[in-house]
N, C-alpha and C positions, 0 to 999 in steps of 0.2 A: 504494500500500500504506500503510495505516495500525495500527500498533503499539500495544498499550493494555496499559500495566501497570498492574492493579488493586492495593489494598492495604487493609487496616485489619478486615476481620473477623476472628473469634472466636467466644469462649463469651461468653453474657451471660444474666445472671438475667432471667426475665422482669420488664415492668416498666421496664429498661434503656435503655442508649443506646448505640449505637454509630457510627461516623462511616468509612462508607467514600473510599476516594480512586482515583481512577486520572488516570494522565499518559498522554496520547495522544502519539506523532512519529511524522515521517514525511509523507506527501503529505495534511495536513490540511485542505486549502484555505481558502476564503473561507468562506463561508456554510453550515456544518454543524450536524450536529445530535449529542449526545452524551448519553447516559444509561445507564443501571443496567435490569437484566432480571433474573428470580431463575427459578430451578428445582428446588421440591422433590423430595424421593423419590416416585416415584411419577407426578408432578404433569406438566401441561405448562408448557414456557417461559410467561413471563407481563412484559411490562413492568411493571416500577415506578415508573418516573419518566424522563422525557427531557426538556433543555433545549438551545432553541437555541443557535447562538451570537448572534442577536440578544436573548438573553433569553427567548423565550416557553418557558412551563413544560407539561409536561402528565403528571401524573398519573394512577395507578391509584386507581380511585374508593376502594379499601381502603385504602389508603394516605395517603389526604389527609387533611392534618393530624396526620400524627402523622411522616409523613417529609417532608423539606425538602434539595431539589436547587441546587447550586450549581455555576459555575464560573467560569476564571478563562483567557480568552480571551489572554491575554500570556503565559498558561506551560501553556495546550492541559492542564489539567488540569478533573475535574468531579468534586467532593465529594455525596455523599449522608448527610446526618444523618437518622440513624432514631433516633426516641425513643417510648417509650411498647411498645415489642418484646413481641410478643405469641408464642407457640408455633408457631403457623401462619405467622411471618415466618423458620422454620427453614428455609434452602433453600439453595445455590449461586449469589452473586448474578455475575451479567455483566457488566463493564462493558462500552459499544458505542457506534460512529462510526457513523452514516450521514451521506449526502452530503441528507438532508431528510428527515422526517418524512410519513408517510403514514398514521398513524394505531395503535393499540396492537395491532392483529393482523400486524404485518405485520414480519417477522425480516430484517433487512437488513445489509448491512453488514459493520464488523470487529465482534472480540469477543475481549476480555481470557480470561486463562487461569483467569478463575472466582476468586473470594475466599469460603471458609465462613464462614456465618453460622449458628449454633446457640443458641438461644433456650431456654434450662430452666427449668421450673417450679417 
């Protein structure tokens, strides 16, 4: 079992920056994978960005370059800086463990209890 507490969304003007965070414990093993997934109204699940924990990154093509994934492998936690926040980035983001990476269609794993993000114009 793995535990994910998300934190750091809000309101923000379009335009904006926001910086989300989640700390993962519990059975996080060796070689994982951790990232951020959003869900609009309406919308389906969608990754936003996943990073190993060796490092490799993989991005939602909308999203690159204007948000940047980070983490910090000695305290199991993974930051996502979003700047440049657009209307359309209004959604419930997720944070999420999986035990590896198979590609942006594929819903695996744990999943934090959701942080809002709202974007206004």
């Amino acid at each position: 079992q793995v535990q994910l507490q998300a934190s750091g969304g809000g309101l923000v003007q379009s335009g904006g920056s926001l910086r989300l965070s989640c700390a993962a414990s519990g059975s996080i093993g060796g070689y994982n994978v951790m990232g951020w997934y959003r869900q609009a109204p309406g919308k389906q699940r969608e990754m936003v960005a996943v990073i190993t924990s060796g490092g490799n990154q993989y991005y939602n093509d909308g999203m690159k370059g204007r948000f940047t994934i980070s983490r910090d492998n000695e305290k199991n936690t993974v930051d996502l800086e979003m700047n440049g926040l657009k209307d359309e980035d209004t959604a419930m983001y997720y944070c999420n463990w999986q035990p590896d990476y198979k590609g942006p269609l594929y819903f695996r794993g744990y999943w934090g209890q959701g942080t809002l993000v709202t974007v206004s114009s």
